[in-house]
N, C-alpha and C positions, 0 to 999 in steps of 0.2 A: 550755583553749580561750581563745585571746587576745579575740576579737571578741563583745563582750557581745549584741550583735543575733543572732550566730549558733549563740550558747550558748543564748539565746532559743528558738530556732526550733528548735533540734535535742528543745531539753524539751518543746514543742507537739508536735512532732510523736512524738516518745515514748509523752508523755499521752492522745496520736490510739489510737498503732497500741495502747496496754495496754487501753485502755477497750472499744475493740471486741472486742479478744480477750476479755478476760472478758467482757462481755455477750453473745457468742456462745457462751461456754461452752469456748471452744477452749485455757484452760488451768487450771489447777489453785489454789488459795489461794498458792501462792508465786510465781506467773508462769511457770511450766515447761508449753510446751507438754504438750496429752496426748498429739498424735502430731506430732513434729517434723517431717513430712516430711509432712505434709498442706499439701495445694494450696490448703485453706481459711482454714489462718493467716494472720492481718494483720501484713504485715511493713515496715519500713523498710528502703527501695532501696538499694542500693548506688550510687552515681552511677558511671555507664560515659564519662566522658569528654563531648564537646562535643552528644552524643545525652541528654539529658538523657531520665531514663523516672521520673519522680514521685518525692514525698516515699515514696509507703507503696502499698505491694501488697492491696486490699483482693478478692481477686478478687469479682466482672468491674470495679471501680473503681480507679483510680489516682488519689491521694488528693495533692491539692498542697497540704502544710499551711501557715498564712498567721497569723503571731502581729506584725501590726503596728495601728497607733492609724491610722491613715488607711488606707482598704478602696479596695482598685481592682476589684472584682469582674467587669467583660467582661472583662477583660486576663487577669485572672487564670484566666478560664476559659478564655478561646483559650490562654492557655500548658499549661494540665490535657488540654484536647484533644488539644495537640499531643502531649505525655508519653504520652498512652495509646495514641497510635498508635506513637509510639518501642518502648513496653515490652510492645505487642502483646495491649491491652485493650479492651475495644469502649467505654467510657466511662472520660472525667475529670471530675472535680466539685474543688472546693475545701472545706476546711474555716475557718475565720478564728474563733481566738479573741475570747472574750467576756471582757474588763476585768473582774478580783472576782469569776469566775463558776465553777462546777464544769466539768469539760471538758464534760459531758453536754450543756450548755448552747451549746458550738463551733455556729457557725451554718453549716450546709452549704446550698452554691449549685451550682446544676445548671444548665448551659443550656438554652433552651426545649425546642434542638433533643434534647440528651441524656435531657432528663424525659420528653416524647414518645420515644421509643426505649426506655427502660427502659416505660414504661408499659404500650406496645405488647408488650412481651418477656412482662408480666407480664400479657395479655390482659384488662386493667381499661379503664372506661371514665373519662377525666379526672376527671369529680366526682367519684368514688368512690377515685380515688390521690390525688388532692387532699386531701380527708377523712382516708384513713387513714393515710395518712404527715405530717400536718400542715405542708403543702406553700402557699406564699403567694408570690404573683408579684410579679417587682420591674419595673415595665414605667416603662422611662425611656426619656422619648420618641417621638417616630415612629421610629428607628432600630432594628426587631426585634431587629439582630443585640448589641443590647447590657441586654437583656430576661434575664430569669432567674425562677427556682424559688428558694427557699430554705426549710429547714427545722432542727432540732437534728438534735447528730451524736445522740442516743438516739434520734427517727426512721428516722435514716439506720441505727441499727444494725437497728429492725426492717425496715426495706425489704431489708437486704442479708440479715437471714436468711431473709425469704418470697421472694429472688430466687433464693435457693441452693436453697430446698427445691423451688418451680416450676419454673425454669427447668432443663433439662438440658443437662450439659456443662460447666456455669459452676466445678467446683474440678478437673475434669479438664485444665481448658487453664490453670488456673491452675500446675501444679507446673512 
């Protein structure tokens, strides 16, 4: 790969989709899924042309992985929103690597609107998903629409498996 930013970026997002899949369980000490053809593997996208649908398939998340020194985080979440509606996901979130850091440590950002949505799905009351996914608002400005959640992707991976296990439907519309 000629372009060292995108050799970058393709390794984040690698390090994304391996981390969840072993913290979910979904593959074996070599990385071989245990069932290939499960809706609940985390996979990296295939890019379809000028419809872009996300870095990675986490289902129900579409995962825009983000490995640069300067964070645009509203931007980057209206571009994750838009991917999930492309790839036909009910949420996008971002991941952004952490400088010297284990991936576990990837800072995931949700918008308000998307954290409400998931919360609601998972029938919690705010303080209590707050608490247990170690959830912190990044509120800039009077401008709501550029407000956010952020937490670690090892949060993010327990949210996404108490969303699989409550929520029904969530690896059927995955496949």
């Amino acid at each position: 790969m000629a372009n060292p930013n995108k050799a970058r970026g393709t390794a984040w997002e690698s390090a994304v989709r391996d981390y969840l899949n072993r913290f979910l369980g979904l593959v074996d000490e070599t990385g071989a899924f245990h069932n290939a053809l499960s809706g609940e593997n985390v996979r990296r996208a295939a890019q379809e042309g000028a419809r872009d649908v996300g870095d990675i398939h986490a289902a129900p998340f579409i995962i825009e992985a983000k490995d640069v020194k300067s964070p645009a985080v509203p931007t980057w979440l209206r571009q994750a929103d838009i991917e999930a509606r492309h790839a036909g996901f009910p949420y996008g979130l971002v991941v952004h690597k952490m400088r010297r850091a284990h991936v576990r440590h990837g800072r995931v950002h949700m918008s308000v609107r998307t954290w409400t949505r998931v919360r609601l799905a998972l029938g919690m009351p705010a303080s209590e998903f707050a608490a247990l996914y170690g959830w912190t608002p990044s509120l800039r400005g009077l401008d709501t629409s550029r407000w956010y959640f952020t937490c670690s992707l090892w949060d993010l991976g327990h949210l996404l498996a108490d969303y699989r296990r409550n929520v029904p439907g969530v690896s059927d519309a995955a496949v």
